[in-house]
N, C-alpha and C positions, 0 to 999 in steps of 0.2 A: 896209057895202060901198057903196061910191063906182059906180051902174052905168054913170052918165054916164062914167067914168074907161076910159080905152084899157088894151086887157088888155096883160101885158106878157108879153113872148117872150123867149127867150134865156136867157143866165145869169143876167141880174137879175131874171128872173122868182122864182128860189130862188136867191138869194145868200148865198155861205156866208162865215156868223157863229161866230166860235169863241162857244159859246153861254156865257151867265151861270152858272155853276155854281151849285145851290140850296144851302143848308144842310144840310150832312152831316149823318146820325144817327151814333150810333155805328157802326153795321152800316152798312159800305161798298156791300154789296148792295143797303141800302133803295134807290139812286138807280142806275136802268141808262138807261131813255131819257132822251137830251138828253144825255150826256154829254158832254165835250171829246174830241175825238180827237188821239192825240198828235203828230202832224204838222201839225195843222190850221192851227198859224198859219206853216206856213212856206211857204205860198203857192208852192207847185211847179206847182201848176195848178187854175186857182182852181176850176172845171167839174168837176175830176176831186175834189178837196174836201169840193165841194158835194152830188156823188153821193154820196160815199164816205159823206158823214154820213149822209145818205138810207138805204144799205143798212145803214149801222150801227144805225140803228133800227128798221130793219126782223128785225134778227138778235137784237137785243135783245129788239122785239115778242114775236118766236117764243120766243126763250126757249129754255133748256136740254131737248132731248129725246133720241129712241132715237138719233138717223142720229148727233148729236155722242158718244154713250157706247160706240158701235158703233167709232166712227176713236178712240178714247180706246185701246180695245184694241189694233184694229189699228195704227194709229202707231205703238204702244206696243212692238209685235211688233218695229218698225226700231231702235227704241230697244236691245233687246234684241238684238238679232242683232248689230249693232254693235259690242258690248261683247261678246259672244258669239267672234266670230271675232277679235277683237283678244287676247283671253285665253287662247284655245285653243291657237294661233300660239304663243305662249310657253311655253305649258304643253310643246305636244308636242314641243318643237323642239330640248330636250338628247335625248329619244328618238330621235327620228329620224334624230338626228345622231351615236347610237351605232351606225345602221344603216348610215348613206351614209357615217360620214369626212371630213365637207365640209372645205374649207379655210379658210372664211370664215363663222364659228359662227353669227353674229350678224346673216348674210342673209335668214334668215326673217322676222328684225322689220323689217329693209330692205322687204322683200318686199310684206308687208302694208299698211306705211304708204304706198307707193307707190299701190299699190292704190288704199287710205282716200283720198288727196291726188287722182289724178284722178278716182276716182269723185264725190268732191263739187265737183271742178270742171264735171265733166261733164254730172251730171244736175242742178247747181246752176244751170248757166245756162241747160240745154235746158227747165227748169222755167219761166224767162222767157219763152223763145222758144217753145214748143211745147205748153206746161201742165203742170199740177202731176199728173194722174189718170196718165199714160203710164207715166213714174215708177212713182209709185204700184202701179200694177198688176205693175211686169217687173221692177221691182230685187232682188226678194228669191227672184225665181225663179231670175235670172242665177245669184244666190251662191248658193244650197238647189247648181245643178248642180255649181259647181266646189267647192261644201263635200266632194260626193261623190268627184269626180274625185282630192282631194287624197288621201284615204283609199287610193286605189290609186297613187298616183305611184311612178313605177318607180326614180327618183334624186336628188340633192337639187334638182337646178337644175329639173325637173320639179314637182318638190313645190314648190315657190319663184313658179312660175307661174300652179300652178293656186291658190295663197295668193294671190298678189296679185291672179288676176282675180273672186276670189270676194269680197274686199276692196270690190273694183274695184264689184260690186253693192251689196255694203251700204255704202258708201262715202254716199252719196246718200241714204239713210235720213234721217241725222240732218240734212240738209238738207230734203228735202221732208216728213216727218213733221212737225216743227215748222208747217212753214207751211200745209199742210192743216189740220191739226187748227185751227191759229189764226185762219183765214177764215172759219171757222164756226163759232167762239165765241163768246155772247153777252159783253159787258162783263164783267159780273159773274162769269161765268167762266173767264175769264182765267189765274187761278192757277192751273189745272188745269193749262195749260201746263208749270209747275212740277214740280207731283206728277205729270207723265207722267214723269218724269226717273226714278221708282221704276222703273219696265222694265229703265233701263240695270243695275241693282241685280242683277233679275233674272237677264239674262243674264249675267251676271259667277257667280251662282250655279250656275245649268245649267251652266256651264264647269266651277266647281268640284265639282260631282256628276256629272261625266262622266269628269273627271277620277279621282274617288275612286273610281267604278266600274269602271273599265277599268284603270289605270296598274300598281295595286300587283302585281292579280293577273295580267296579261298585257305583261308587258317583261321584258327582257332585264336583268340585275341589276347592268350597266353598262359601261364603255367593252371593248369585247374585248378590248383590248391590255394592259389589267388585270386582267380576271379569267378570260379565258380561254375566255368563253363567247361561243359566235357568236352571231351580233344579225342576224336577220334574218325574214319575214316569219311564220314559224312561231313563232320564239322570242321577238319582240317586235313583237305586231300591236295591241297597246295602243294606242298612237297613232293608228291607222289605223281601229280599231273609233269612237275620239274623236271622228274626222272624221263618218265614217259617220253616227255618231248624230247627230250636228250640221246634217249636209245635209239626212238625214231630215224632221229639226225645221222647218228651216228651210225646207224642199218645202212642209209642212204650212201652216206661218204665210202662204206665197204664195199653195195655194189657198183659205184662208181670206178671204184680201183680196178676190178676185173674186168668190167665193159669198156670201159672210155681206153683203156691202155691194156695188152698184152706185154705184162712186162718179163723181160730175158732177163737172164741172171747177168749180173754188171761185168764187163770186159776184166775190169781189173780181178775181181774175183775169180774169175774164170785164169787169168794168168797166173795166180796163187796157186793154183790145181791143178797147173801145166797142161791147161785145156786150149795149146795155140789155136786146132783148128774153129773152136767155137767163139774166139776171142775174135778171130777172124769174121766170123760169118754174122758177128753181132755188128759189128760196126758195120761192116760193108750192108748189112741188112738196111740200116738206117741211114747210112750213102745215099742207098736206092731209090729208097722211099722219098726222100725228101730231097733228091736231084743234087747230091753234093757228090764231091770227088774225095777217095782214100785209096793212097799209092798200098796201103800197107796191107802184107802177103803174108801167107803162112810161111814160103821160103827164109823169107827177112827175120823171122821170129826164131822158125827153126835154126838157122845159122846163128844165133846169139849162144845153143846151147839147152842144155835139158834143166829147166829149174827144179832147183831142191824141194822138194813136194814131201820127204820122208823124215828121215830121223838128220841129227844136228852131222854135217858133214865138216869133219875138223880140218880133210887135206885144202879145204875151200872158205874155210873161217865163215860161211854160213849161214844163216838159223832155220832148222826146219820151221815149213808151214804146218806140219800134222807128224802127229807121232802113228807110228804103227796101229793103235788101234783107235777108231776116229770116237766111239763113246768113251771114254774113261776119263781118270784124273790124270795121263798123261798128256790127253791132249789140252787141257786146261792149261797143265806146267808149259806145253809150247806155247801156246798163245802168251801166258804171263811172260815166257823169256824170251819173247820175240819184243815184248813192247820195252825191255833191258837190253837188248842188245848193244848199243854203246855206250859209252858214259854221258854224250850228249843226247842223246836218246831218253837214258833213264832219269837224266836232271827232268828233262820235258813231261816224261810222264807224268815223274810226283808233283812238279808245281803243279799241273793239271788239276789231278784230283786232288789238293789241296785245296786250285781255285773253287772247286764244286765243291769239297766239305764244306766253305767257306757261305759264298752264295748259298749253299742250302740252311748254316744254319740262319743266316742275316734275312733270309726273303720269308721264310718260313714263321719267323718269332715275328717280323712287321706284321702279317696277316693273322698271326694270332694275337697278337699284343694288342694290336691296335682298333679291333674294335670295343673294346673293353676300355680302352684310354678314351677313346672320341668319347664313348659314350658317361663316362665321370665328367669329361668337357663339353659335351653336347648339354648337359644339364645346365650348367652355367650359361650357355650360350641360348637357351631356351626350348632347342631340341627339336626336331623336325618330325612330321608325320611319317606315317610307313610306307608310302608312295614315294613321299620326297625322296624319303631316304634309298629305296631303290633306285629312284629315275637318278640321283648322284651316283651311285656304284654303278650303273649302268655308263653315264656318261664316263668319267673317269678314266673306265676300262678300255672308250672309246683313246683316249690320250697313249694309251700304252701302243695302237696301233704304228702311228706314224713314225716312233724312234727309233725300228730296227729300216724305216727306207732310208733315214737319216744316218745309221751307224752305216749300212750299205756303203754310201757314198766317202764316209767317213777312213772308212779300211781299207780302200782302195785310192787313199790321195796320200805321196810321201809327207804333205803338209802333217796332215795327223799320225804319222809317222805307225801308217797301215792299221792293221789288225790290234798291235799292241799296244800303242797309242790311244787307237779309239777305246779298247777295253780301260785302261789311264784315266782318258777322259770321263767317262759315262762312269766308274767308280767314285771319282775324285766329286763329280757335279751332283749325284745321287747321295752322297755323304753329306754335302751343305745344306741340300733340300732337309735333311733329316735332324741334322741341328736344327733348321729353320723351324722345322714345325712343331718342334715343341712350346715356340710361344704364338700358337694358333688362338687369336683373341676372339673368334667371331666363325658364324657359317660360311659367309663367303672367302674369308681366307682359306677354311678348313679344308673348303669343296677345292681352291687354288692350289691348294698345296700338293693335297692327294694327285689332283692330275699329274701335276709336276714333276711327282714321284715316280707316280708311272710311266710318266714318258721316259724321265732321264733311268729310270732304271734298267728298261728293255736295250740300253745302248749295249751295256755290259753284259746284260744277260744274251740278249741276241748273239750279241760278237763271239762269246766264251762258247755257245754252241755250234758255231761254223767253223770257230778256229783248232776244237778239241780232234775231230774229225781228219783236219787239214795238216792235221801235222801227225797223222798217226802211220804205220805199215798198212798198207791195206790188207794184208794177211790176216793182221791183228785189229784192224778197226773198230770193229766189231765189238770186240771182248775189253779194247781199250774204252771204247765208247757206252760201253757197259759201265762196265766197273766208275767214268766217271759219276755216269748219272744215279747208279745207286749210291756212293758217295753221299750225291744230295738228298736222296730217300732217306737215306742213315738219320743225318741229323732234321729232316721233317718229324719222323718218329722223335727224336730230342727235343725237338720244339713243343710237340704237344705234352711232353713228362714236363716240362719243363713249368709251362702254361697250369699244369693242373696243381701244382703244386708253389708257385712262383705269386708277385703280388703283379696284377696285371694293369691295375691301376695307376701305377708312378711311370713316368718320363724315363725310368733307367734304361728300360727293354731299347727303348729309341735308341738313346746314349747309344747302346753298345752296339746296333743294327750299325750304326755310323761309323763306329772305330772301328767294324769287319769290312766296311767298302774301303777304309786307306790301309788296311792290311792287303787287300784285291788286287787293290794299283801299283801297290808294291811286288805285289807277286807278278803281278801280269808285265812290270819293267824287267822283270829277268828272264820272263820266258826264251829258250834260247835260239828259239826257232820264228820266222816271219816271214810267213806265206806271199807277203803283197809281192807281186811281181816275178813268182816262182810256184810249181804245178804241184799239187799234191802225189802223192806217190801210190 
């Protein structure tokens, strides 16, 4: 060391270097400090960069412990709930609708996705503006209340309300859940991102064991006007008991968020907001707690420089995190130009939400098309009781469980050539299941197939949810993570216009569910961004 040498200040005191990557072992794991991070050369702000890597190795230092296995769960709970009320909605809504008569069958799936769509707009961008823990702590309580309220709705357009404002909560889950859990994942554990995607499995199951438990033995045994039996809250409280137990559930998983974990707003967030000294005291908090070492100081942070926190700084090329006034439609336009800021940047965004327009309308038209199809093919095949039929949707949903531990391992081997690959795969393999099943001759194929489905389809779906996140600014995550997953609300709303007016009876609906997973894999080979082996930013 040079002592005669003038110390240096500012950002060139730590000037950020996309670093030299060492030689990989085979285990991806062996290399977590020093990593590349995946934004790093796209110089959106060279200071906020230079920190970024800074807290990256700081979170790598620490290392996998309790506080990230603890948000593994709970995330995992939005995950779940998500999938949870999206399923239930379908399930109870030819019941319900033998009780109200509605005139417009296919409102509740309106209903919902409506919901889905602003809630992740909502708490997608107030997660920019306000933090990701607010979120966190009130979303699942909002839905737990109106899971209950629906349970008792006194008419359909009632029931229709309290669907979509319970929606409207868990709407935001799969926005902010991702990006918590992923601010505070060391490199190396990255793909756990992935295998949280097994929750969504879960709740899709809970739906189907709430279903099997309540429907067969407490409903009305179908339209009045055919068999003559009234439908009404004595004679078919099935649906309603569905709800019930679902809000219950879903109460549960809210207080669990605030008891089991006090959670701090995310480091990386906090560096957005040029909050070093709390960026600080968060990590080192969880150092403490859980007996690990982190070299990283307020000084180290402060010597990179004062991150641009205000309006778009041109002598510095840039992009503000917030505009001058934090509610308006300015700061929506920074969030938007912050997820454009380069040209590789904005290729990544729109395939993105392309891949969600995509996926939403291909998953959306399967779950509606296709009970409608079974059931023209279940005649022929001789057609199963209302138990069976349950105790099958139930298992099934079991199958969607185990594909996102599967994509997990998948995303993190160069064999499957990471993240992008596996999403490749799981599109490409979910596409021939779908041909396949159009020539379902029999129950037990049908029940084979369906599993199938679900398994190989959770590969892509899971992945497209880990990697949407992993390749976004954290500044912008938020509002980018938003905008995808209304995307897919958009076209669920399309699906059900589609549904009520469309012949739901023929093979085509399949057909086309098939030709949008190899448009998927298509997309998903140009994404131009690949997380495996590099830290999100």
């Amino acid at each position: 060391m040079d002592l005669g040498a003038p110390e240096k200040k500012g950002p060139e005191a730590y000037p950020y270097t996309e670093p030299t990557a060492p030689r990989l072992s085979e285990d991806q794991d062996d290399i977590s400090l020093q990593k590349g991070d995946v934004l790093g050369q796209e110089h959106m702000d060279p200071v906020l960069n230079a920190k970024m890597h800074l807290v990256n190795n700081a979170i790598d230092e620490i290392g996998m412990t309790g506080y990230q296995w603890k948000l593994f769960v709970l995330n995992g709970f939005g995950y779940a709930v998500d999938s949870l009320i999206l399923l239930i909605q379908s399930i109870i809504a030819s019941y319900a609708a033998y009780e109200f008569q509605p005139s417009f069958a296919n409102g509740m799936t309106i209903a919902v996705y409506v919901g889905m769509l602003v809630g992740a707009l909502f708490w997608g961008l107030s997660a920019d503006v306000i933090g990701r823990k607010y979120a966190f702590n009130c979303s699942l309580l909002i839905s737990s209340i109106f899971c209950i309220l629906a349970g008792a709705a006194p008419n359909w357009i009632v029931l229709g309300l309290f669907v979509c404002l319970s929606a409207f909560g868990a709407g935001g889950n799969l926005v902010l859940d991702t990006a918590v859990f992923l601010e505070y994942l060391p490199s190396k554990n990255q793909w756990l991102l992935t295998l949280m995607a097994c929750w969504w499995g879960a709740g899709q199951l809970v739906a189907g064991l709430f279903a099997w438990a309540f429907l067969p033995n407490y409903s009305c045994p179908g339209d009045p006007s055919k068999t003559g039996v009234p439908c009404n809250w004595k004679t078919n409280p099935g649906w309603r008991y569905v709800w019930f137990a679902c809000g219950a559930l879903v109460f549960a998983m809210s207080i669990a968020r605030v008891t089991v974990i006090r959670l701090k707003e995310t480091p990386k967030y906090l560096l957005g907001e040029g909050k070093d000294e709390q960026v600080v005291e968060t990590l080192q908090f969880i150092a403490t707690k859980y007996h690990r070492p982190c070299s990283l100081t307020l000084e180290r942070l402060s010597a990179c420089g004062r991150t641009n926190v205000g309006q778009l700084d041109t002598r510095r090329s840039s992009v503000a995190n917030h505009s001058k006034r934090r509610f308006g439609f300015g700061e929506i336009s920074v969030h938007l130009r912050g997820l454009f800021a380069t040209r590789k940047l904005a290729l990544s965004t729109c395939l993105i939400w392309f891949s969600w327009l995509l996926i939403g309308l291909a998953y959306p038209l399967y779950n509606v098309f296709l009970p409608q199809y079974l059931k023209t093919r279940g005649a022929a095949l001789g057609g199963l009781s209302v138990r069976d039929q349950w105790r099958d949707y139930a298992v099934s949903n079991v199958a969607s469980i185990p594909s996102p531990i599967l994509a997990g391992f998948m995303c993190r081997s160069r064999f499957f050539w990471g993240r992008r690959g596996t999403m490749i795969i799981g599109a490409l393999v979910t596409m021939a299941f779908f041909f396949a099943y159009t020539q379902v001759s029999n129950n037990a194929q049908n029940f084979g197939f369906t599993c199938a489905i679900s398994f190989c389809l959770n590969i892509y779906y899971g992945t497209l949810y880990a990697y949407t996140p992993e390749v976004l600014p954290s500044a912008h995550r938020g509002t980018g993570n938003g905008i995808s997953i209304a995307f897919n609300r958009l076209m669920g709303i399309m699906s059900a216009v589609v549904a009520t007016y469309a012949n739901t009876a023929t093979p085509v609906p399949i057909y086309l569910c098939a030709a949008l997973y190899i448009v998927m894999a298509i997309v998903a080979a140009c994404f131009p961004f690949e997380p495996m082996g590099r830290r999100s930013s």
